[in-house]
mmCIF file as gemmi writes it, N, C-alpha and C atoms, coordinates in Angstrom:
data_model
loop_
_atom_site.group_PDB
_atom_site.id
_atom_site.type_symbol
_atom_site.label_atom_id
_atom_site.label_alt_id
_atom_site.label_comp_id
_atom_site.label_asym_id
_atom_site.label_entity_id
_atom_site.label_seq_id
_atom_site.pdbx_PDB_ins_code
_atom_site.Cartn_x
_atom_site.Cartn_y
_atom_site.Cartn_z
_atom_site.occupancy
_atom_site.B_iso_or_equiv
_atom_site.pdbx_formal_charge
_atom_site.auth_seq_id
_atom_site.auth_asym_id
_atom_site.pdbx_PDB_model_num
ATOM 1 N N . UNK Axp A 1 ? 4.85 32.409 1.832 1 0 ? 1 A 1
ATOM 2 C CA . UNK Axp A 1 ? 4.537 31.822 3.11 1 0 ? 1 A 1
ATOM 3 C C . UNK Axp A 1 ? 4.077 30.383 2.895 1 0 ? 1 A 1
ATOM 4 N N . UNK Axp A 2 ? 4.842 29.457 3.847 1 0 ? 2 A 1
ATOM 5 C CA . UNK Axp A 2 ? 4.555 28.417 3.447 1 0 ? 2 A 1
ATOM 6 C C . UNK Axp A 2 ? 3.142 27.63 4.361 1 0 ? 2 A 1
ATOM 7 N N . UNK Axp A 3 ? 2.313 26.843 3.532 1 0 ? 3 A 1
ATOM 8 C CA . UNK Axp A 3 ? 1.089 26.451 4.392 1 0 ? 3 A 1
ATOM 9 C C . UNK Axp A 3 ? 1.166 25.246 4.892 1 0 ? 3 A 1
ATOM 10 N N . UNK Axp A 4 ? 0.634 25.152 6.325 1 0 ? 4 A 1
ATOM 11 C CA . UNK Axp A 4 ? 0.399 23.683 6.374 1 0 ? 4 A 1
ATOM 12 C C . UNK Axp A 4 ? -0.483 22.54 6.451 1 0 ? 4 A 1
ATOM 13 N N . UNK Axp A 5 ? 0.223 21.331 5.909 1 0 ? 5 A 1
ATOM 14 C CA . UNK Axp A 5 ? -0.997 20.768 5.225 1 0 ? 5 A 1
ATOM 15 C C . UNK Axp A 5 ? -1.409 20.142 6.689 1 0 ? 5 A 1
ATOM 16 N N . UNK Axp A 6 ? -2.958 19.813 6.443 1 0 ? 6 A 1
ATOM 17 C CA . UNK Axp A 6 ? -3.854 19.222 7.443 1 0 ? 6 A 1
ATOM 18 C C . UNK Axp A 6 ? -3.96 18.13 6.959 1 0 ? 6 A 1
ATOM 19 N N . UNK Axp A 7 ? -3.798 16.876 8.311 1 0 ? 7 A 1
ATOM 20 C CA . UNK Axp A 7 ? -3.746 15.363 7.785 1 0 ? 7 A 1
ATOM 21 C C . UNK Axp A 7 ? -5.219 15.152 7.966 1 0 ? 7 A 1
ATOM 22 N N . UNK Axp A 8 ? -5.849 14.745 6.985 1 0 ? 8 A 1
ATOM 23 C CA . UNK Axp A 8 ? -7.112 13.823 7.305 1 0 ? 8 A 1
ATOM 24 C C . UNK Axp A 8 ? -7.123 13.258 8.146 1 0 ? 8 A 1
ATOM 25 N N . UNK Axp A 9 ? -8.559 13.271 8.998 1 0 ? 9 A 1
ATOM 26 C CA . UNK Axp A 9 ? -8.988 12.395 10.279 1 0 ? 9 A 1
ATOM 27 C C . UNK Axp A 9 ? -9.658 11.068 9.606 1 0 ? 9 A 1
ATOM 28 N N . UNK Axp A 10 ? -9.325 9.699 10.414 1 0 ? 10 A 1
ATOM 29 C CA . UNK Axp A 10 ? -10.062 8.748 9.65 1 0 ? 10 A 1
ATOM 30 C C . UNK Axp A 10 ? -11.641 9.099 9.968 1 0 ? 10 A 1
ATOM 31 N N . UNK Axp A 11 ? -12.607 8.803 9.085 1 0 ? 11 A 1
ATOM 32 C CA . UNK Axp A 11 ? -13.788 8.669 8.967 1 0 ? 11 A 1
ATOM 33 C C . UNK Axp A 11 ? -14.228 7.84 9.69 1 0 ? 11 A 1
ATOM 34 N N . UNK Axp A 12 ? -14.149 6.894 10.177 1 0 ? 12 A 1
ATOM 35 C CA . UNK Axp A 12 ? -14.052 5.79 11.013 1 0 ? 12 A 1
ATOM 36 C C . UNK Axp A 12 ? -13.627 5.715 12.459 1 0 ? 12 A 1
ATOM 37 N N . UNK Axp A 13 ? -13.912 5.904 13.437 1 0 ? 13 A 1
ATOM 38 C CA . UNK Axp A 13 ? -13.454 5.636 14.893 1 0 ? 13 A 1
ATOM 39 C C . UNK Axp A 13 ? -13.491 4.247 15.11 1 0 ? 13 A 1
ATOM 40 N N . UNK Axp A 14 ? -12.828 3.338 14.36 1 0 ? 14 A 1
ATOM 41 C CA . UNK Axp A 14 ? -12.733 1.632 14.745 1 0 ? 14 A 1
ATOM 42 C C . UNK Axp A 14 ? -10.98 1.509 14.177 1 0 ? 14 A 1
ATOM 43 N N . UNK Axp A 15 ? -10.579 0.515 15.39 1 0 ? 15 A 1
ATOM 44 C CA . UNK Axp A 15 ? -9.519 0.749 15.572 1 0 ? 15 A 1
ATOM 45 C C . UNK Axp A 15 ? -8.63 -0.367 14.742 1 0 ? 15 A 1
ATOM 46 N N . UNK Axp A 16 ? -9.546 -1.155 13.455 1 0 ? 16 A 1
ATOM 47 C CA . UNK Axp A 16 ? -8.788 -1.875 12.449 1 0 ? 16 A 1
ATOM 48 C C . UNK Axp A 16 ? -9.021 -0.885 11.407 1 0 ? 16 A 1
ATOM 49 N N . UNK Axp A 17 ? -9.547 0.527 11.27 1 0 ? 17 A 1
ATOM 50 C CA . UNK Axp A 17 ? -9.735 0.919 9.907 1 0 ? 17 A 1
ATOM 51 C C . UNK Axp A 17 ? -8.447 1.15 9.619 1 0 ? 17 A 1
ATOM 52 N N . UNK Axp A 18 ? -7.656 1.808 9.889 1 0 ? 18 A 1
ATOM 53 C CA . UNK Axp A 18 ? -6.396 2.307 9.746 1 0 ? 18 A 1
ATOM 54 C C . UNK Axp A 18 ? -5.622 1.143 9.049 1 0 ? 18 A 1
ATOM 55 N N . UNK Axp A 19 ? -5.927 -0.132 9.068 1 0 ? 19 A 1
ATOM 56 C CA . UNK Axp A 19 ? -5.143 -1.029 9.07 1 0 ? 19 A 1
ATOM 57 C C . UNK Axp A 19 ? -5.37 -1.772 7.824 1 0 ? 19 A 1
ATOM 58 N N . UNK Axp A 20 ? -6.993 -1.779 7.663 1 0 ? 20 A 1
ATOM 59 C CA . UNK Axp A 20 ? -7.467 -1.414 6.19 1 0 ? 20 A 1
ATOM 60 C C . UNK Axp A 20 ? -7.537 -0.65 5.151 1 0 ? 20 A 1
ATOM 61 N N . UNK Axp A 21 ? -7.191 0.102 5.639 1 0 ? 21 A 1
ATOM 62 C CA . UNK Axp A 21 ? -6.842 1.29 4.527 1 0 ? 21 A 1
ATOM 63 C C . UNK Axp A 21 ? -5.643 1.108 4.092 1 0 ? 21 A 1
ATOM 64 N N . UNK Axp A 22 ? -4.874 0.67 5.147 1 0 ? 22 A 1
ATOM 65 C CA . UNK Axp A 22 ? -3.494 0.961 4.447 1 0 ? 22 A 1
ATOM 66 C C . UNK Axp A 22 ? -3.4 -0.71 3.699 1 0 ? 22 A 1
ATOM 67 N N . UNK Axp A 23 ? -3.966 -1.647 4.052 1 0 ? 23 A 1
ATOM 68 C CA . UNK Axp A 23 ? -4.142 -3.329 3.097 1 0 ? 23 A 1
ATOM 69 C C . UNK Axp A 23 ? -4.529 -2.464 1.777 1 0 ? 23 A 1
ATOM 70 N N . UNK Axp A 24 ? -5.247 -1.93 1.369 1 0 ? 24 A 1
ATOM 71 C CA . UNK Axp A 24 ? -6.116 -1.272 0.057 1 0 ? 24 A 1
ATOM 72 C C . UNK Axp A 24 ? -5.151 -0.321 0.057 1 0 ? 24 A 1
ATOM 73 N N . UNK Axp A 25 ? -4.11 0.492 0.222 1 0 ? 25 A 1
ATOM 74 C CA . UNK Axp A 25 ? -3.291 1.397 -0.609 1 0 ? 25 A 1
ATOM 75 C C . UNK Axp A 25 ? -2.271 0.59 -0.844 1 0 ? 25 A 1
ATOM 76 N N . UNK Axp A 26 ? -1.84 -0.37 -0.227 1 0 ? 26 A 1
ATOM 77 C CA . UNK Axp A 26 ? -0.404 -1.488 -0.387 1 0 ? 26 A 1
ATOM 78 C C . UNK Axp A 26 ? -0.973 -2.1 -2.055 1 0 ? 26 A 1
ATOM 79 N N . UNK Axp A 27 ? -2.474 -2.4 -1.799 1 0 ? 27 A 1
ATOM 80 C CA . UNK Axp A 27 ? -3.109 -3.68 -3.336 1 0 ? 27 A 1
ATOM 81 C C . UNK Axp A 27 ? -2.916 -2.615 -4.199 1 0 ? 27 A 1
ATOM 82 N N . UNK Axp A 28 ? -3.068 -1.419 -4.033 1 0 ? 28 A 1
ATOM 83 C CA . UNK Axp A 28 ? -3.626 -0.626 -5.227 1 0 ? 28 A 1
ATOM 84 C C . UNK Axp A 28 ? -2.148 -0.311 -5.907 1 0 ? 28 A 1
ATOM 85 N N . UNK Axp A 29 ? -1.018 -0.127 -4.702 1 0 ? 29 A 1
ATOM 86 C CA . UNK Axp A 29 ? 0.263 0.308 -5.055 1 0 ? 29 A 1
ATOM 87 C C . UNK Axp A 29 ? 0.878 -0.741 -6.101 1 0 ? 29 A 1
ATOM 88 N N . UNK Axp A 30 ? 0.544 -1.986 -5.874 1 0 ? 30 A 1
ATOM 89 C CA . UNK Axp A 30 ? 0.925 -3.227 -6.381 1 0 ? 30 A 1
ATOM 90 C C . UNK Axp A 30 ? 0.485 -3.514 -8.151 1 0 ? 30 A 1
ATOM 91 N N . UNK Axp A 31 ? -0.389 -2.588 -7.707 1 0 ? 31 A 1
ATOM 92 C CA . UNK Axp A 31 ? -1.168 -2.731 -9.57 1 0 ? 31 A 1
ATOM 93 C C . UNK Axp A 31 ? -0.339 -1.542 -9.878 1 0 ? 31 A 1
ATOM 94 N N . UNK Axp A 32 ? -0.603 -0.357 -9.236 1 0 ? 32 A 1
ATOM 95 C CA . UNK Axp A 32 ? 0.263 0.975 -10.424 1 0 ? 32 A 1
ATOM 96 C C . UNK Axp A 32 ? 1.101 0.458 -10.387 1 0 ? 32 A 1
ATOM 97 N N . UNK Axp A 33 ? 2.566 -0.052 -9.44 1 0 ? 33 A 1
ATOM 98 C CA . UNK Axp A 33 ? 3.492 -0.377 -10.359 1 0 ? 33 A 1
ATOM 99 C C . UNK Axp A 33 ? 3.651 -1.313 -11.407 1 0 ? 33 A 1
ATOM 100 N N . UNK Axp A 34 ? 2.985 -1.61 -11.371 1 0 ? 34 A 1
ATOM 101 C CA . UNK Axp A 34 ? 2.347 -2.924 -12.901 1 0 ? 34 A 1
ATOM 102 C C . UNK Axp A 34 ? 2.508 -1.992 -13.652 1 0 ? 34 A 1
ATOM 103 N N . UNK Axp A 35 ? 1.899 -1.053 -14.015 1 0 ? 35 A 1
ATOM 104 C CA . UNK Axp A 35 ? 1.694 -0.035 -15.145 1 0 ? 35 A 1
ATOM 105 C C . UNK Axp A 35 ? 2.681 1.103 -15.208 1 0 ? 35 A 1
ATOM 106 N N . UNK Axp A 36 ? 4.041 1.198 -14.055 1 0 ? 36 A 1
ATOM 107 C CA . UNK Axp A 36 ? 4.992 2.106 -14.169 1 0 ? 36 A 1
ATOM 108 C C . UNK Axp A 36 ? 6.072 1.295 -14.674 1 0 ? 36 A 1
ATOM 109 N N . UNK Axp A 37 ? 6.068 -0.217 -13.983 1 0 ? 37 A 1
ATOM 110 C CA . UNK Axp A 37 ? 6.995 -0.657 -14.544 1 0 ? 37 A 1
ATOM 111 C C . UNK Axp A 37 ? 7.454 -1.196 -16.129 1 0 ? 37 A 1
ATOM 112 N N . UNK Axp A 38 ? 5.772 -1.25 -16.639 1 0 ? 38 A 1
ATOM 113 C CA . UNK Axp A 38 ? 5.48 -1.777 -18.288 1 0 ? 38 A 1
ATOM 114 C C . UNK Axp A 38 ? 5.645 -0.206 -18.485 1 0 ? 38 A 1
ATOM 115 N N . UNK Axp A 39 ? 5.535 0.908 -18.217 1 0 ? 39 A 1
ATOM 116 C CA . UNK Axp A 39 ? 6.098 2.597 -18.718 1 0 ? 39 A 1
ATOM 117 C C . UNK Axp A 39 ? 7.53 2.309 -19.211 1 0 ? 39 A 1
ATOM 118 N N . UNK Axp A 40 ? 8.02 2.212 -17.914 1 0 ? 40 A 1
ATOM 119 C CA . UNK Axp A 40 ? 9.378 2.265 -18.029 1 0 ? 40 A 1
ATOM 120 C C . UNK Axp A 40 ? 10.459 1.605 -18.91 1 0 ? 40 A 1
ATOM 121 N N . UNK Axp A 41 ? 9.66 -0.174 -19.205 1 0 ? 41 A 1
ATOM 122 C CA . UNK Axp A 41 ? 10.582 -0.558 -19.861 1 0 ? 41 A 1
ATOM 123 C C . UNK Axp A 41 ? 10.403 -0.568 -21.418 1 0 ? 41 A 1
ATOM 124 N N . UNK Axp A 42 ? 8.845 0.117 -21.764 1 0 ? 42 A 1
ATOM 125 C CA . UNK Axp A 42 ? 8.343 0.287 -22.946 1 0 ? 42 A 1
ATOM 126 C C . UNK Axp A 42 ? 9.612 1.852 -23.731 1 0 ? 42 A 1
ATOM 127 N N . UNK Axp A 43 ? 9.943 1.994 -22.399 1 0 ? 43 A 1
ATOM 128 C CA . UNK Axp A 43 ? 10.733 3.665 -22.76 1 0 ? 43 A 1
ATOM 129 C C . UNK Axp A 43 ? 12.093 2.928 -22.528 1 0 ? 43 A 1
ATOM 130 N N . UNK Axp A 44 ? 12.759 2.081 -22.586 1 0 ? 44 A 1
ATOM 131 C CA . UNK Axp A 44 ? 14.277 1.566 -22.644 1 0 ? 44 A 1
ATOM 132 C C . UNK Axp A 44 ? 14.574 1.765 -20.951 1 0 ? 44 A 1
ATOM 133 N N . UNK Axp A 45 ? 13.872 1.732 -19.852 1 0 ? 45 A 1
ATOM 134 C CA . UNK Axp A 45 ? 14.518 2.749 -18.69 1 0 ? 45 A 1
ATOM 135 C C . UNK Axp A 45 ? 14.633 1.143 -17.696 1 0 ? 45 A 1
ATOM 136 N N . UNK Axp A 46 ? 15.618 0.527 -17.939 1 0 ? 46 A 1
ATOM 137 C CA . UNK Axp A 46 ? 15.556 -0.712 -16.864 1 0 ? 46 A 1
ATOM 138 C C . UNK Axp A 46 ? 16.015 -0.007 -15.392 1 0 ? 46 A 1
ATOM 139 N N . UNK Axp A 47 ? 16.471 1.24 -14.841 1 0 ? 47 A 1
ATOM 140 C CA . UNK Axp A 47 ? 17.092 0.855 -14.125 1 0 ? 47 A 1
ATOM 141 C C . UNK Axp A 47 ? 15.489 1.444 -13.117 1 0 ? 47 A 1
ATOM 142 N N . UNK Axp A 48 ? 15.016 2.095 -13.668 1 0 ? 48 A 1
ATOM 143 C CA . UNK Axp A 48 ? 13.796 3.054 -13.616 1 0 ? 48 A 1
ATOM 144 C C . UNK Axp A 48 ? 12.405 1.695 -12.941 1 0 ? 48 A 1
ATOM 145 N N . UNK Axp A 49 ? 12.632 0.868 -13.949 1 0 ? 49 A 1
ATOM 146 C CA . UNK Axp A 49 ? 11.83 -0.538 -13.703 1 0 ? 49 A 1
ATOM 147 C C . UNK Axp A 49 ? 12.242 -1.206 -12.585 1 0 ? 49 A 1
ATOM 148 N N . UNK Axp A 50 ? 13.409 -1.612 -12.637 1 0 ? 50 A 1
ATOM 149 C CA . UNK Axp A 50 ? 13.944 -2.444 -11.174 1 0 ? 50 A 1
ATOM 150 C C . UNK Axp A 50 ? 13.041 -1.189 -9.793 1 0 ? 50 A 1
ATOM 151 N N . UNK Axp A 51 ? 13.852 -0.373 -10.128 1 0 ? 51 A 1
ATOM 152 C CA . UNK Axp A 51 ? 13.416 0.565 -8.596 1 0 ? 51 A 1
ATOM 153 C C . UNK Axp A 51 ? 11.789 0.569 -8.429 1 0 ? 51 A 1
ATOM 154 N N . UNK Axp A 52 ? 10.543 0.538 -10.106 1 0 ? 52 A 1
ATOM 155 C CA . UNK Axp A 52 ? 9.781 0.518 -9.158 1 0 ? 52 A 1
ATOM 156 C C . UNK Axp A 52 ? 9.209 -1.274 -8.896 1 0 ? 52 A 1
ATOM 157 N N . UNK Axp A 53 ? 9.52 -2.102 -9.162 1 0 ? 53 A 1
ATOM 158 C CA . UNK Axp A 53 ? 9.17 -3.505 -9.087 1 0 ? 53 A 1
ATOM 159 C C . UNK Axp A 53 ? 9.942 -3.573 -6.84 1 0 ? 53 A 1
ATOM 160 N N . UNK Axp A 54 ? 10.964 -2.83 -6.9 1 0 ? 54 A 1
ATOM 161 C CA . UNK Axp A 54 ? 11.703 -2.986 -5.554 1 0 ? 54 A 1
ATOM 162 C C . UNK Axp A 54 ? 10.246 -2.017 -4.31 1 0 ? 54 A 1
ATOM 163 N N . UNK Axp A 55 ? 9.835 -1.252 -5.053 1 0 ? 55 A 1
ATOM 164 C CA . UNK Axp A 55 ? 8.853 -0.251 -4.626 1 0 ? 55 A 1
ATOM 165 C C . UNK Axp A 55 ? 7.368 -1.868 -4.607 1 0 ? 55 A 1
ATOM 166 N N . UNK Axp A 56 ? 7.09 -2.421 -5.509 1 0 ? 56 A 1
ATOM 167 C CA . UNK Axp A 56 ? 6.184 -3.201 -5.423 1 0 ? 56 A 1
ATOM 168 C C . UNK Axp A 56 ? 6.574 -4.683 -4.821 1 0 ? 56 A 1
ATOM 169 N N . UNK Axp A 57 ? 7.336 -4.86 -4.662 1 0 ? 57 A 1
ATOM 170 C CA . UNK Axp A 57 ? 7.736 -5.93 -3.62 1 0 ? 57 A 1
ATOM 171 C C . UNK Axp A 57 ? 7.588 -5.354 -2.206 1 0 ? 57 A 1
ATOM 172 N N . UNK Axp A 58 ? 7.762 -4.249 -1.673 1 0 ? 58 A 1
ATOM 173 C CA . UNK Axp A 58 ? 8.106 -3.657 -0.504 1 0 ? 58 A 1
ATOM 174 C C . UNK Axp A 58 ? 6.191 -3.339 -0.12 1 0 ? 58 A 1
ATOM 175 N N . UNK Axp A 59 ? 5.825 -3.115 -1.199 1 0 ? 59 A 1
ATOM 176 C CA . UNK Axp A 59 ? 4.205 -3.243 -0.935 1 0 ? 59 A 1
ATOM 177 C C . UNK Axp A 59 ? 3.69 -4.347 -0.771 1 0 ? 59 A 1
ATOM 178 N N . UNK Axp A 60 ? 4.097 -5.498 -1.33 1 0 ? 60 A 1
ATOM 179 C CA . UNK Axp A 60 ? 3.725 -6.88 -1.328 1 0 ? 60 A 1
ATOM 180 C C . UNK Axp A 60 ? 3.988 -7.228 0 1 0 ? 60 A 1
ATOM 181 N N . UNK Axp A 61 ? 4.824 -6.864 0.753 1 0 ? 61 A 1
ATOM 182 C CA . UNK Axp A 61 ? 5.413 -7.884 1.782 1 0 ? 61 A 1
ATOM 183 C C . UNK Axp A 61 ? 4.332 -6.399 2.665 1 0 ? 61 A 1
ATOM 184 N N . UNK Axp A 62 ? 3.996 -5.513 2.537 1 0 ? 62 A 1
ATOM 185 C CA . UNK Axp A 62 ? 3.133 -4.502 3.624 1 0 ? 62 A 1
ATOM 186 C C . UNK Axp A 62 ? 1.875 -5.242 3.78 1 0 ? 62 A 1
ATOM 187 N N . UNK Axp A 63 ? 1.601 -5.598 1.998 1 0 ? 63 A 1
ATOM 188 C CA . UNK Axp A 63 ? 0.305 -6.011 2.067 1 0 ? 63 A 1
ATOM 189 C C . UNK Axp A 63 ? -0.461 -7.408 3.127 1 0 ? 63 A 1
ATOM 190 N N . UNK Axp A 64 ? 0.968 -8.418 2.687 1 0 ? 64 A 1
ATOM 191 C CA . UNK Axp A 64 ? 0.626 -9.512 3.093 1 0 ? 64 A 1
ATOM 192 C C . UNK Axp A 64 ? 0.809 -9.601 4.753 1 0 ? 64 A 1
ATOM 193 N N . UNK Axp A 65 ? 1.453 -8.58 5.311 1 0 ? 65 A 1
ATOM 194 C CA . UNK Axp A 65 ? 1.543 -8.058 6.65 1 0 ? 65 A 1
ATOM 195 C C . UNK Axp A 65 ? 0.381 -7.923 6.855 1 0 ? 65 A 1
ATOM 196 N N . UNK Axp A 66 ? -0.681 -7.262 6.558 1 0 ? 66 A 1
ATOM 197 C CA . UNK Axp A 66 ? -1.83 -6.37 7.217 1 0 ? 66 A 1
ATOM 198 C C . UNK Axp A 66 ? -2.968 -7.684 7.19 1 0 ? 66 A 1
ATOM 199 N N . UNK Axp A 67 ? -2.853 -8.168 5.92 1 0 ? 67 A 1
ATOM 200 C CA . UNK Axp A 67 ? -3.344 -9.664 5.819 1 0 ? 67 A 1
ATOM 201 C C . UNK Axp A 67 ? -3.812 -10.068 6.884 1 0 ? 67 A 1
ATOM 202 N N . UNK Axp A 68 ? -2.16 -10.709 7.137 1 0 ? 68 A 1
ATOM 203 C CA . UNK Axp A 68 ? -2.022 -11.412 8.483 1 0 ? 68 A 1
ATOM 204 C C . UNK Axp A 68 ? -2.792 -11.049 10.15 1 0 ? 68 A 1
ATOM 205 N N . UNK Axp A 69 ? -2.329 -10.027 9.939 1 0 ? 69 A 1
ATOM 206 C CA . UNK Axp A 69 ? -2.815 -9.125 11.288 1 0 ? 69 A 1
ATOM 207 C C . UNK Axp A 69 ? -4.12 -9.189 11.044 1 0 ? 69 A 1
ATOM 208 N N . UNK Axp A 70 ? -4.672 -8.579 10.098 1 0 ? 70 A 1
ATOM 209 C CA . UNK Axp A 70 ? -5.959 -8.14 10.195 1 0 ? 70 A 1
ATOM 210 C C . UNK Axp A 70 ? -6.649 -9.609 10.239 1 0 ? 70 A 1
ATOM 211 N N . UNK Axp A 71 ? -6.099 -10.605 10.063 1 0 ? 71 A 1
ATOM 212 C CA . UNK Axp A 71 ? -7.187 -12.303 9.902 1 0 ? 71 A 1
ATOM 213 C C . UNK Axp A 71 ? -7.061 -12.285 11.505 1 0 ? 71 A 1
ATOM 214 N N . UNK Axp A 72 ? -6.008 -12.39 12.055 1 0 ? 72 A 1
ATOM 215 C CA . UNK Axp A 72 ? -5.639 -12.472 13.161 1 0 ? 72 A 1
ATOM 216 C C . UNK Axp A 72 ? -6.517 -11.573 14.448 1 0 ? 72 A 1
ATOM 217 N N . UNK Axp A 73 ? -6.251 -10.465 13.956 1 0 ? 73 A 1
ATOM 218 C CA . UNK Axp A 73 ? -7.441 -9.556 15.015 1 0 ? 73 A 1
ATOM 219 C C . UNK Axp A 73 ? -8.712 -10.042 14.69 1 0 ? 73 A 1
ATOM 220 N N . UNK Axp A 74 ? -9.722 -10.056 13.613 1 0 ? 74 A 1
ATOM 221 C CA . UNK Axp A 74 ? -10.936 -10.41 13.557 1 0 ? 74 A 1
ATOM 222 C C . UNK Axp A 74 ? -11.328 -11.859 14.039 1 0 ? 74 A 1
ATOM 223 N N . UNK Axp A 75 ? -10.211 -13.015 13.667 1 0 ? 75 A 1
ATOM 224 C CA . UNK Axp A 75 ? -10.298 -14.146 14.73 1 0 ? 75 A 1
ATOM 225 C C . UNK Axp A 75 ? -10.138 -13.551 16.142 1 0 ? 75 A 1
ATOM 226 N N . UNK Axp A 76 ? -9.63 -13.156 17.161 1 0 ? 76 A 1
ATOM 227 C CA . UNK Axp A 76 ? -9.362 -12.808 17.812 1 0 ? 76 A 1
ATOM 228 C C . UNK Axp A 76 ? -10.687 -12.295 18.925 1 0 ? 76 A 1
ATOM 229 N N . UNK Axp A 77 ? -11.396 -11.406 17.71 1 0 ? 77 A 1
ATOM 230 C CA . UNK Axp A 77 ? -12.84 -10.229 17.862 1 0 ? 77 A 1
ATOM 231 C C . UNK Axp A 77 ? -13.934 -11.194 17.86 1 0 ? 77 A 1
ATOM 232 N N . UNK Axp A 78 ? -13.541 -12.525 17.295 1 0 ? 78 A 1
ATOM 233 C CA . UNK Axp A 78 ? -14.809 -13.246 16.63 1 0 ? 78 A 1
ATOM 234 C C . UNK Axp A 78 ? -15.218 -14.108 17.905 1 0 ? 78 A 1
ATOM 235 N N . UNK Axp A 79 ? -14.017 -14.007 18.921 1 0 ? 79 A 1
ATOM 236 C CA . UNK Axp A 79 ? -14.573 -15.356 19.782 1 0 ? 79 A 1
ATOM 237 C C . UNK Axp A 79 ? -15.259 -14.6 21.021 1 0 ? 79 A 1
Protein backbone atom coordinates (compact mmCIF):
# COMPACT_ATOMS: atom_id res chain seq x y z
CA UNK A 1 0.00 0.00 0.00
CA UNK A 2 1.27 2.97 -1.12
CA UNK A 3 1.59 6.14 1.45
CA UNK A 4 1.16 9.57 1.06
CA UNK A 5 3.63 11.90 1.56
CA UNK A 6 2.59 15.11 3.58
CA UNK A 7 4.05 18.44 2.23
CA UNK A 8 5.43 20.57 4.97
CA UNK A 9 3.60 23.71 6.04
CA UNK A 10 5.91 26.79 5.96
CA UNK A 11 6.82 27.73 9.51
CA UNK A 12 6.36 31.14 8.68
CA UNK A 13 2.96 32.86 7.73
CA UNK A 14 4.88 35.88 5.80
CA UNK A 15 4.32 35.97 2.41
CA UNK A 16 8.24 36.48 1.16
CA UNK A 17 9.27 33.30 3.16
CA UNK A 18 8.53 31.01 0.45
CA UNK A 19 10.57 33.07 -1.73
CA UNK A 20 13.46 32.81 0.60
CA UNK A 21 13.64 29.61 1.00
CA UNK A 22 13.62 28.77 -2.26
CA UNK A 23 16.84 31.92 -2.88
CA UNK A 24 18.72 29.45 -0.11
CA UNK A 25 17.88 26.03 -1.88
CA UNK A 26 18.80 27.61 -5.53
CA UNK A 27 22.62 28.94 -3.41
CA UNK A 28 22.92 25.70 -1.80
CA UNK A 29 22.05 23.76 -5.20
CA UNK A 30 24.81 25.88 -6.82
CA UNK A 31 27.55 24.67 -4.41
CA UNK A 32 26.49 20.75 -4.52
CA UNK A 33 26.82 20.87 -8.01
CA UNK A 34 30.33 22.18 -7.51
CA UNK A 35 31.03 18.97 -5.79
CA UNK A 36 28.94 16.59 -8.31
CA UNK A 37 30.40 18.07 -11.04
CA UNK A 38 34.34 17.76 -9.64
CA UNK A 39 32.66 13.74 -8.81
CA UNK A 40 31.96 13.29 -12.07
CA UNK A 41 34.79 14.41 -13.94
CA UNK A 42 37.30 13.00 -11.30
CA UNK A 43 35.40 9.53 -12.50
CA UNK A 44 36.01 10.19 -16.53
CA UNK A 45 31.95 10.95 -16.72
CA UNK A 46 31.85 14.32 -18.95
CA UNK A 47 28.59 13.79 -20.14
CA UNK A 48 27.37 13.25 -16.38
CA UNK A 49 29.25 16.82 -15.65
CA UNK A 50 27.73 18.88 -18.46
CA UNK A 51 24.11 17.74 -17.24
CA UNK A 52 24.89 18.68 -13.77
CA UNK A 53 26.73 22.24 -14.47
CA UNK A 54 23.18 22.62 -17.00
CA UNK A 55 21.30 21.69 -13.53
CA UNK A 56 23.56 24.62 -11.87
CA UNK A 57 23.11 27.22 -14.35
CA UNK A 58 19.28 26.64 -14.25
CA UNK A 59 19.76 27.34 -10.40
CA UNK A 60 21.82 30.33 -11.06
CA UNK A 61 19.40 32.05 -13.23
CA UNK A 62 16.38 30.82 -10.17
CA UNK A 63 18.66 32.26 -7.84
CA UNK A 64 19.34 35.53 -9.34
CA UNK A 65 15.46 35.66 -10.05
CA UNK A 66 14.43 35.60 -6.38
CA UNK A 67 17.29 38.17 -5.87
CA UNK A 68 15.64 40.42 -7.90
CA UNK A 69 12.17 40.06 -6.67
CA UNK A 70 12.91 39.75 -3.29
CA UNK A 71 15.18 43.46 -3.42
CA UNK A 72 12.26 44.60 -5.22
CA UNK A 73 9.41 43.60 -2.76
CA UNK A 74 11.35 44.76 0.40
CA UNK A 75 11.98 48.19 -1.48
CA UNK A 76 8.57 48.20 -2.21
CA UNK A 77 7.59 47.19 1.89
CA UNK A 78 10.22 49.75 2.91
CA UNK A 79 8.38 52.87 1.75
Amino acid sequence: MATAVKEQMSPVKDKNYDLIHTLQMSLDNIYRMDIYIQDAEQRGDSELATWFRKIQENNRKAGDQAKQMLMTRMQQEGR
